[in-house]
Steps between C-alpha positions, in 0.01 A plus 500: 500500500868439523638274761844602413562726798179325663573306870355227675257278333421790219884405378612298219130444377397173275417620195112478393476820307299655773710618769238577773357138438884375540509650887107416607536120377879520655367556829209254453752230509677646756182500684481127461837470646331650850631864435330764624434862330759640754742313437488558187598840500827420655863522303568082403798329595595194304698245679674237273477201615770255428441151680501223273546148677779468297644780687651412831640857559167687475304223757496800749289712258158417645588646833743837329142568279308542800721709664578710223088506440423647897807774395263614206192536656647669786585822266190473302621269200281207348748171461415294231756208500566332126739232344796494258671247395768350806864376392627226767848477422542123559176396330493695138676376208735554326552769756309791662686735300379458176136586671657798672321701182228332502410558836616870425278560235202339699548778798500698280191463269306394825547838668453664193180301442307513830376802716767600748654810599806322704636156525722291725720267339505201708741267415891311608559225326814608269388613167120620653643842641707603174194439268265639764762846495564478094089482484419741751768751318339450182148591632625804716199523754558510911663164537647316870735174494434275798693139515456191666782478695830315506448121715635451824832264546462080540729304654719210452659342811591792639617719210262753337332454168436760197335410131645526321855556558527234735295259263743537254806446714319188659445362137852593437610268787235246390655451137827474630432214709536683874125461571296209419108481398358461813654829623427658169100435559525602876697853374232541239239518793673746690594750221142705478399557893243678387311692239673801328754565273847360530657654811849619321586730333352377140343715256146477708665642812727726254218621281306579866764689587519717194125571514557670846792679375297606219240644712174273333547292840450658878821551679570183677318271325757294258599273760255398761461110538146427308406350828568778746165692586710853418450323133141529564531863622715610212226372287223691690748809510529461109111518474485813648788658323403391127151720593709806618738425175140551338431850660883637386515321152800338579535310162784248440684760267531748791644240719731269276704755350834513398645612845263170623702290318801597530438449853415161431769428382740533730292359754504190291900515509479547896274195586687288254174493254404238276665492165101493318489820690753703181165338216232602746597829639605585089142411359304671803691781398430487162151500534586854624678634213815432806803390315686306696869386374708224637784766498260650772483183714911458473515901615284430778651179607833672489375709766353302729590309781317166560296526834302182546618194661207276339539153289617476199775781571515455908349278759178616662148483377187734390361454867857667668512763183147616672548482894820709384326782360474410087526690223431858694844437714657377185402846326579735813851349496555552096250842583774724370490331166111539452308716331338627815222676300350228335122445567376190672101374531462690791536809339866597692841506382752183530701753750181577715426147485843435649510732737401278819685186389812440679824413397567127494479398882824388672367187623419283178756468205223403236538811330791719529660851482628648213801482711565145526307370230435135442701583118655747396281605176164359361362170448479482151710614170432500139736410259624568153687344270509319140304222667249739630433838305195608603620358906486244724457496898696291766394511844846593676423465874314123471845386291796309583783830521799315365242445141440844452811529287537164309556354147439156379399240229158523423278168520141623348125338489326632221150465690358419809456138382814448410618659828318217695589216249872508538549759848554166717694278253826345599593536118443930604875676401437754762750589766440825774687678248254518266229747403192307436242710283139410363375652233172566381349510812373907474195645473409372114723170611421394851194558375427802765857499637458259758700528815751224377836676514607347812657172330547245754838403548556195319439221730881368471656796633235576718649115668847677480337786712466762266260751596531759262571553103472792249132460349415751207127484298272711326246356792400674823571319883266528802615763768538214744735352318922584532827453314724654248210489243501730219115598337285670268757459249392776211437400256382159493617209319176439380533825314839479338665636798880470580394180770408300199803491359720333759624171511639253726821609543527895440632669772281764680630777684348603853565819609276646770733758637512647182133388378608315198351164382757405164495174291863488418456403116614694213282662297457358180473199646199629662387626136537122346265431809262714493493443121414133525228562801208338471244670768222281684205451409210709668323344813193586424244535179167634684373651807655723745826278408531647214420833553761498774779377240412765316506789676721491827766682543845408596609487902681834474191639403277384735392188347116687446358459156571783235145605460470588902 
């Protein structure tokens, strides 16, 4: 007996040698559980479970299960809920990212593993719904996306709150002396009103939004407040969709093509997207044999107006991005640049999809026409240059305008150590005119690329009230997070790349107009440099350190490993 094109609990079997022992002792066990004989015989729907206490985002997950759970029965399906592995961004070190394939591979080889014939992907937290889509891609059976949910707003006498671009402005005004400890502590309490992920647009809320656009998530469901009871009835609708997506065979390879992405794309210019979103988006795709170019995310972004009003880029939160509609009203607006055809979970086109959504109502300006947009073009633009081969991405709309064309005296850290030994010393030669760059801070590095490339301002011009500077790294920067910051700088210093070989000093070209990123230093200079390199030494000697050393790739690429 072959359980390769077997269903339900005859799929997948544990291997005995006797087949028909493999499915009688199977549903023993299951018997043990309570199951009866019936329900037995009904398709299985795994639903990844996420929560980890060391999770704040996915808190909501007990209630979303449930939900989702009464959608499955209702169309005949037999939930069966199951961990993963959960990545809290603000409690894993060195950084949730280098996990990102961990937690990939373990969606994976779980659904592989067990009996299902569907799955929802429950997750939120940043890096949980990129591994959740590279895993589910990889495996190919029905699969659903579901998140948490962005938080609501706090409050701070009088003036709304938002982690975490308002924790990082706070901390800003804390290190420059404006705020004082007391107020510090009383801001903290206030940031996180409740659970969910963070409630601008960051890379949870942009990788959400993507997902929908996609067509893995319902229509709708991106940006619902995790504690809004429609979050409880998008979970129960995704239970009942994930059995229909059963029925049709609607795989992930039917629905994330290359039309799908393309789409995503330039709704990730419109919203004013998270920069992680360019590495995310790029190894989903890859699991897809989807090649996705950072040529194609300038094209795109060339094209596209910015339509969201939401922190970082505007001034309004996750909560007003959903009472105005969300990412269906951001998609009719941009409808005549969609591929109308592509498929979505519910087995209809993006365009029929679309066609009951309004246009962007009159009376709220939290997202906008492609008439009067909120910018001109897209959020975010890749650059190339000596400094930067293989690219590098800046996050136009969250950056100071008048730095988007700039050259100045670099003043470098060659690690993250070093970055917080000396950032704050009064002995710093740094001025506003400089370009401050870290190196060695990428994905072999960081280690994991850690979301470090938004260098504080050194504390004595942040006293002078200096509020933004020309950053550049080989590191990533949380989505919440603004300024003229340039990332994912390809390749890495750790590698040999160009970074590595500047020194305090060297001048460094901006050029975002034109989408160049130039260190201003001849070239056999550069040659003596990179002649008398010494690299660092590896992070890691065992262990899933190691194995991530040696085999991710670099951020234009995705930033999977090699062998995936």
């Amino acid at each position: 007996m072959s359980s390769d094109n077997a269903k339900g609990i005859k799929k997948g079997l544990t291997n005995y040698g006797d087949p028909e022992f493999s499915v009688y002792i199977r549903k023993a066990f299951f018997k043990a559980m309570g199951y009866g004989d019936e329900e037995l015989e009904r398709p299985i729907i795994g639903i990844i479970n996420t929560f980890s206490g060391f999770n704040s985002c996915h808190h909501n997950f007990g209630d979303l299960i449930e939900a989702v759970k009464r959608g499955v029965l209702s169309q005949g399906g037999l939930p069966i809920e199951f961990p993963t592995i959960s990545l809290g961004e603000m409690f894993t070190a060195p950084t949730t990212m280098m996990f990102r394939n961990l937690m990939a591979m373990d969606t994976e080889e779980m659904i592989r593993a067990q009996p299902m014939d569907g799955v929802v992907l429950l997750g939120g937290c940043d890096k949980t719904v990129p591994a959740q889509l590279m895993g589910a891609a990889s495996v190919d059976i029905p699969a659903i996306c579901l998140v948490a949910g962005p938080m609501i707003t706090g409050d701070y006498r009088g003036e709304r709150l938002g982690a975490c671009t308002d924790c990082r402005r706070f901390w800003r005004e804390y290190r420059a002396g404006n705020i004082d400890k007391g107020e510090i502590n009383e801001i903290e309490g206030r940031l996180c009103a409740s659970t969910g992920t963070c409630m601008v647009m960051g890379t949870a809320s942009t990788m959400a939004a993507l997902a929908e656009t996609l067509g893995i998530m319902l229509p709708g469901g991106a940006a619902i407040p995790a504690v809004m009871a429609e979050r409880r009835r998008q979970a129960e609708a995704t239970g009942r969709t994930i059995v229909s997506m059963i029925r049709k065979q609607l795989r992930p390879s039917k629905i994330m093509t290359r039309k799908s992405f393309e789409n995503a794309l330039r709704i990730l210019m419109a919203i004013g997207g998270s920069t992680n979103a360019v590495i995310h988006l790029t190894a989903i795709a890859r699991r897809l044999d989807i090649e996705l170019s950072l040529d194609d995310y300038n094209r795109i972004s060339d094209e596209t107006p910015v339509l969201v009003n939401v922190r970082p880029s505007g001034q309004y939160y996750m909560e007003d991005f959903w009472k105005a509609g969300g990412v269906p009203v951001v998609m009719k607006a941009l409808e005549d640049f969609l591929h109308s055809d592509a498929l979505t979970a519910l087995g209809s086109t993006v365009g029929e999809n679309l066609s009951g959504v309004p246009q962007p109502p009159a009376w709220q300006d939290v997202i906008t026409g492609k008439d009067n947009p909120l910018f001109g073009t897209g959020s975010l633009v890749c650059l190339f240059g000596n400094l930067a081969p293989n690219g590098a991405v800046i996050k136009r709309s969250a950056a100071s305008p008048n730095l988007l064309t700039h050259q100045g005296p670099a003043v470098v850290f060659k690690s993250l150590e070093d970055l917080h030994n000396r950032i704050d010393s009064p002995d710093l030669e740094v001025t506003e005119e400089h370009v401050m760059v870290l190196q060695n801070a990428g994905p072999i590095g960081g280690p994991g690329m850690p979301e470090a490339g938004y260098l504080p301002i050194p504390k004595k011009l942040l006293q002078t009230g200096v509020k933004d500077m020309v950053r550049i790294s080989d590191a990533r920067m949380s989505g919440t997070a603004f300024g003229a910051v340039v990332l994912h700088v390809s390749p890495e210093a750790a590698v040999g790349g160009a970074l590595a070989l500047v020194q305090d000093g060297d001048l460094i070209e901006l050029d975002v107009p034109n989408k160049r990123l130039e260190l201003l230093v001849d070239c056999e200079e550069l040659a003596t440099r990179r002649d008398n390199l010494t690299l660092p030494s590896p992070h890691f000697e065992r262990g899933y350190g190691k194995l991530f050393i040696d085999h991710v790739e670099q951020a234009h690429l995705g930033c999977d490993f090699d062998f995936l």
